[in-house]
Backbone bond lengths (Angstrom), bond angles and torsions (degrees), N, CA, C in turn:
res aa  C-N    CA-C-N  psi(-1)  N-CA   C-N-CA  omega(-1)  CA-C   N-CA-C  phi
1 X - - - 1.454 - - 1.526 108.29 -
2 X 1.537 116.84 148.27 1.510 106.99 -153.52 2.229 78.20 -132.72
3 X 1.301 107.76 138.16 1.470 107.32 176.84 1.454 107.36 -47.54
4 X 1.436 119.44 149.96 1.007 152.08 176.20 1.588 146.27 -168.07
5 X 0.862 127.10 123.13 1.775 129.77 170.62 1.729 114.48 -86.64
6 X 1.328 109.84 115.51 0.962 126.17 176.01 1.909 113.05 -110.83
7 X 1.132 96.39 108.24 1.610 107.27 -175.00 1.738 116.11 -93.62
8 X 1.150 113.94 142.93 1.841 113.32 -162.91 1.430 102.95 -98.60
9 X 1.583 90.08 133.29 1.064 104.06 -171.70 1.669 121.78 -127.30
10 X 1.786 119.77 101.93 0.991 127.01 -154.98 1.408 104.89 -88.65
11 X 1.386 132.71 66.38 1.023 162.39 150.56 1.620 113.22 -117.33
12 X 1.568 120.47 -36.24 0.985 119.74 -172.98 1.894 127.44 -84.22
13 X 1.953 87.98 13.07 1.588 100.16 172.30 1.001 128.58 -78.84
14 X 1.810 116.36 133.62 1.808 111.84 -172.93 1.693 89.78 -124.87
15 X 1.491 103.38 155.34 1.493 121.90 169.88 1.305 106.96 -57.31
16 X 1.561 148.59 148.83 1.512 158.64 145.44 1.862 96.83 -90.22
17 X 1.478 73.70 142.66 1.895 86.67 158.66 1.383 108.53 -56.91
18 X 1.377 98.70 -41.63 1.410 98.90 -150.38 1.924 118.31 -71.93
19 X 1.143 109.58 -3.52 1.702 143.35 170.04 1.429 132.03 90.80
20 X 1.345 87.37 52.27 1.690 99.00 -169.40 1.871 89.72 -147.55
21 X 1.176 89.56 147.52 1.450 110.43 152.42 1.799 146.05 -58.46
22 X 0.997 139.44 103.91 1.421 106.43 -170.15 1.687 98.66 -126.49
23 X 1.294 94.19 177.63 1.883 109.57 176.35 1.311 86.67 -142.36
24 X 1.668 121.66 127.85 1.508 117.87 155.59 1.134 126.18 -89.12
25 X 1.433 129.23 90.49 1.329 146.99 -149.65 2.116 104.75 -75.59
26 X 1.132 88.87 -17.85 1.654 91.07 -171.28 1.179 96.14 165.45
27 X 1.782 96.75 94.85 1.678 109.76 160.52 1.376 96.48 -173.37
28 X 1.577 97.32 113.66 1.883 123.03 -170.00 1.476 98.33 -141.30
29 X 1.531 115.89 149.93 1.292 119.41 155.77 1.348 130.43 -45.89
30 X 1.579 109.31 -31.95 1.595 104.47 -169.31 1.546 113.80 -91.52
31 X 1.526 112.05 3.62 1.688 115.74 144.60 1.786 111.05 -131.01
32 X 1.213 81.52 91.53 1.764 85.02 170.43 1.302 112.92 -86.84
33 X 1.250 152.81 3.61 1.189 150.55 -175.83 1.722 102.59 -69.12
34 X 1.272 131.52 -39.31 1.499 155.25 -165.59 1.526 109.11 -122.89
35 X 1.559 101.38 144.82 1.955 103.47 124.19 1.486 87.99 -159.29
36 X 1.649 77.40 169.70 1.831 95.94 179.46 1.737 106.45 -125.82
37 X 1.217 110.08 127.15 1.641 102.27 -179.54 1.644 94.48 -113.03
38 X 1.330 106.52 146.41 1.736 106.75 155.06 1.580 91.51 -88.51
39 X 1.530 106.30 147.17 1.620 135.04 165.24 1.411 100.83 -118.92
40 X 1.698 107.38 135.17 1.089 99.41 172.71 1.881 102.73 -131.32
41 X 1.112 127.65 124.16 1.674 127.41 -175.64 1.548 102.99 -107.18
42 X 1.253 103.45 139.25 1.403 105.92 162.25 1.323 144.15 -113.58
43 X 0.917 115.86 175.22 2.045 108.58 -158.95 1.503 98.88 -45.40
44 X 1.237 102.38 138.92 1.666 143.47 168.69 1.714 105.65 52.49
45 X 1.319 106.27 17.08 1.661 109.86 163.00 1.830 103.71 -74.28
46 X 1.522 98.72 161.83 1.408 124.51 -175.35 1.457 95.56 -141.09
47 X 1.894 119.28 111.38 1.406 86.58 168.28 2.072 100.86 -84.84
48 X 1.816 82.58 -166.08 1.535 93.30 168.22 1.253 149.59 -54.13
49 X 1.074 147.28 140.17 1.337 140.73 -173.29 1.459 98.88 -53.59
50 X 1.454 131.06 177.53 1.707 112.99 177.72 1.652 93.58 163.56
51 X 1.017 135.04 158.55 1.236 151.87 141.39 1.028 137.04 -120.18
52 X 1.667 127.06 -176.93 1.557 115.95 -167.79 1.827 93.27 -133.53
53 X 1.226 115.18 112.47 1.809 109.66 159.25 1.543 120.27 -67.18
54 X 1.212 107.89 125.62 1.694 125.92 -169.42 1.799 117.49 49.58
55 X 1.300 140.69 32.47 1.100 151.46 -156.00 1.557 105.38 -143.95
56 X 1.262 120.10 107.54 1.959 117.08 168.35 1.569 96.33 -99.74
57 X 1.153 102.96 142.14 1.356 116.14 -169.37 1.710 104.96 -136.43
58 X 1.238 117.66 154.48 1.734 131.39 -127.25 1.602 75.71 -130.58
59 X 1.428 140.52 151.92 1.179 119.45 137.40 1.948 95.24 -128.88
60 X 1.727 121.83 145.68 0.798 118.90 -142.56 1.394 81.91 -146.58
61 X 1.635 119.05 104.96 1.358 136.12 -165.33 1.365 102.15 -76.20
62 X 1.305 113.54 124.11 1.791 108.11 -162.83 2.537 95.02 -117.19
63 X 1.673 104.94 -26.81 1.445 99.12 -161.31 1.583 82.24 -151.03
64 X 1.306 124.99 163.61 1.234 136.23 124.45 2.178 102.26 91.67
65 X 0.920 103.28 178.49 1.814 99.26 -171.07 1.365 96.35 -134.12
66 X 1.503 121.70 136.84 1.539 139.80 172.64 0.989 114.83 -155.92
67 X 1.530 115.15 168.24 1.173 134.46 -160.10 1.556 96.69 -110.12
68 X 1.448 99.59 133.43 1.499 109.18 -171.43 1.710 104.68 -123.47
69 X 1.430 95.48 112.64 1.723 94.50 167.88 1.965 106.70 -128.44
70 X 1.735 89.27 129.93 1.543 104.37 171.45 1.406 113.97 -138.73
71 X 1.519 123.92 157.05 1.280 122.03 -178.84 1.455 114.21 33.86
72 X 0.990 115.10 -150.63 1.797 122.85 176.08 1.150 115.26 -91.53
73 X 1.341 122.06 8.52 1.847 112.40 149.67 1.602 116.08 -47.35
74 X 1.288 98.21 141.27 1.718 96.73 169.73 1.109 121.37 -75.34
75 X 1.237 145.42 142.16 1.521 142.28 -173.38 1.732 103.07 -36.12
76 X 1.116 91.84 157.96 1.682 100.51 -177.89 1.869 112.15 -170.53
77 X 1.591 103.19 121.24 1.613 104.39 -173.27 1.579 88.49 -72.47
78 X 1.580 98.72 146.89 1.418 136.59 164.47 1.565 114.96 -99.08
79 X 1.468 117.24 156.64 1.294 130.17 156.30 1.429 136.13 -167.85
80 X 1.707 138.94 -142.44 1.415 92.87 -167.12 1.412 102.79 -82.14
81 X 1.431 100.94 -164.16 1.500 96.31 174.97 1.380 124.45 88.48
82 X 1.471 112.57 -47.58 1.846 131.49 -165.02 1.556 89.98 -72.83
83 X 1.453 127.60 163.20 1.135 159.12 142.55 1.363 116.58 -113.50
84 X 1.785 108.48 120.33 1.047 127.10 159.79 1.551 129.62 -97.05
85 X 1.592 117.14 109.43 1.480 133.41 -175.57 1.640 123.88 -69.58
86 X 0.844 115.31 90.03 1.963 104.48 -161.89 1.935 111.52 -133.46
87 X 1.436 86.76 92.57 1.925 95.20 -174.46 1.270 125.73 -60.26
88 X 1.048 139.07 152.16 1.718 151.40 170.63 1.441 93.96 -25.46
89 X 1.696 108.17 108.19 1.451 109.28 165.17 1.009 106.48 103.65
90 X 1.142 127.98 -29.68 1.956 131.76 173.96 1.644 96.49 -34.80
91 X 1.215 121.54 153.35 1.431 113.49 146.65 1.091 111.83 -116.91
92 X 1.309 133.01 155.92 1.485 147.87 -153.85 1.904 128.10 -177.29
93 X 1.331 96.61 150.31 1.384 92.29 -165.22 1.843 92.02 -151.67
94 X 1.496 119.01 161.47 1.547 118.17 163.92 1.557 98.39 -141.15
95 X 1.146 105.70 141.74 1.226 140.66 175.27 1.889 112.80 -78.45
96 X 1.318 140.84 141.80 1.325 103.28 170.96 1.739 89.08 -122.19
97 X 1.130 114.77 130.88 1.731 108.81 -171.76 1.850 107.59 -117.31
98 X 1.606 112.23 25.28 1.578 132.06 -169.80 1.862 78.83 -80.28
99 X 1.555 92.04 -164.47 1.243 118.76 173.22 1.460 109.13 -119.19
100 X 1.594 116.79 -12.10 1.321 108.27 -179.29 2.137 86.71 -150.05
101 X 1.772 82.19 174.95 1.727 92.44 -151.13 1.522 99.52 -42.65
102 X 1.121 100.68 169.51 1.514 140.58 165.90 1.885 130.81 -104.02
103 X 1.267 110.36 74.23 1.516 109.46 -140.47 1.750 71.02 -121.16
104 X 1.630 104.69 134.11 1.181 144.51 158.84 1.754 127.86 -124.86
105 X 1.444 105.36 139.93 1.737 89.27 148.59 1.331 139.95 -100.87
106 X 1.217 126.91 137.11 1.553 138.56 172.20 1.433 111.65 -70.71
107 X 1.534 100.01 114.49 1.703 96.39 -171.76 1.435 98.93 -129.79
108 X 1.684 117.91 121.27 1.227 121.11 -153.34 1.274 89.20 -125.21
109 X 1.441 129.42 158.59 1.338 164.86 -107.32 1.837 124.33 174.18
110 X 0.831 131.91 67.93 1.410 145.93 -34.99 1.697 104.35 -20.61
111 X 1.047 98.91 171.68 1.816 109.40 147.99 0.904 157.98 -48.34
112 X 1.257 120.40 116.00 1.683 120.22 -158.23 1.439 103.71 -48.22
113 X 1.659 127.48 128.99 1.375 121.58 172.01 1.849 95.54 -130.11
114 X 1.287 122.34 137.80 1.670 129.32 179.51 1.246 109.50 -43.36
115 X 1.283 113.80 -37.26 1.911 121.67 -161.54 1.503 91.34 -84.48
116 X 0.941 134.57 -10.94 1.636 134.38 175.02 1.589 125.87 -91.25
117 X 1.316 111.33 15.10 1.549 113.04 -134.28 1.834 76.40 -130.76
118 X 1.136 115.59 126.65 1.705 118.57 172.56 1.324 119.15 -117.55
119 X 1.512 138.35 112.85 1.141 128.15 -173.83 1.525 117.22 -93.64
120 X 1.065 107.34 120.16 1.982 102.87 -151.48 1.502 100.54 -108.12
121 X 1.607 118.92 22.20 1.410 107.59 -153.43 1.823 88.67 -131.89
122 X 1.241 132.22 11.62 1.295 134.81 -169.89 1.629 87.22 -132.29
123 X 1.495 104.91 139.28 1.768 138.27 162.67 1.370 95.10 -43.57
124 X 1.760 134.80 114.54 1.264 94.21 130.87 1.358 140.60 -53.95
125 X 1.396 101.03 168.98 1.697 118.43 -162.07 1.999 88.92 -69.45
């Protein structure tokens, strides 16, 4: 990995199945140790249930108040400030129950990669 500044760029947001928004703010092969995504949810969305294979992921309440359910914690409202802890395989989902978005970062451990990503909240076919 060679120094760099990487500046966010809210143009660079795409829709998820999973019902949230993201920007991948920093997540490249040539630092796989990390990435950081902004997520952004909006009023009274829930995304999907889902997990991550070999990846603990940070979520790091940046705007807005939701309901955070992972593993066998009991539901619990979030906001800024809070850190959410959620290990390889946890399943997890947030709710955003504000009046306006719900924007966090996703801070992954290795690096978020798609083929790692399990959506546990759809029937199989």
């Amino acid at each position: 990995m060679k120094e760099k500044i990487k500046n966010l760029n809210l143009r660079n947001e795409f829709y998820t199945d999973e019902g949230c928004y993201i920007i991948e703010v920093s997540n490249t092969s040539s630092d796989p140790g990390l990435s950081i995504a902004r997520a952004r949810v909006e009023p009274g969305i829930t995304t999907k249930w889902h997990r991550l294979h070999g990846i603990t992921e940070r979520y790091y309440i940046l705007e807005g108040i939701g309901i955070m359910e992972a593993g066998n914690l009991p539901m619990q409202e979030v906001k800024p400030g809070d850190v959410i802890l959620i290990p390889p395989m946890c399943r997890q989902r947030i709710t955003n129950v504000g009046l306006t978005d719900l924007i966090f970062l996703a801070i992954c451990t290795p690096r978020f990669r798609p083929e790692l990503y399990e959506d546990i909240d759809s029937p199989e076919p």
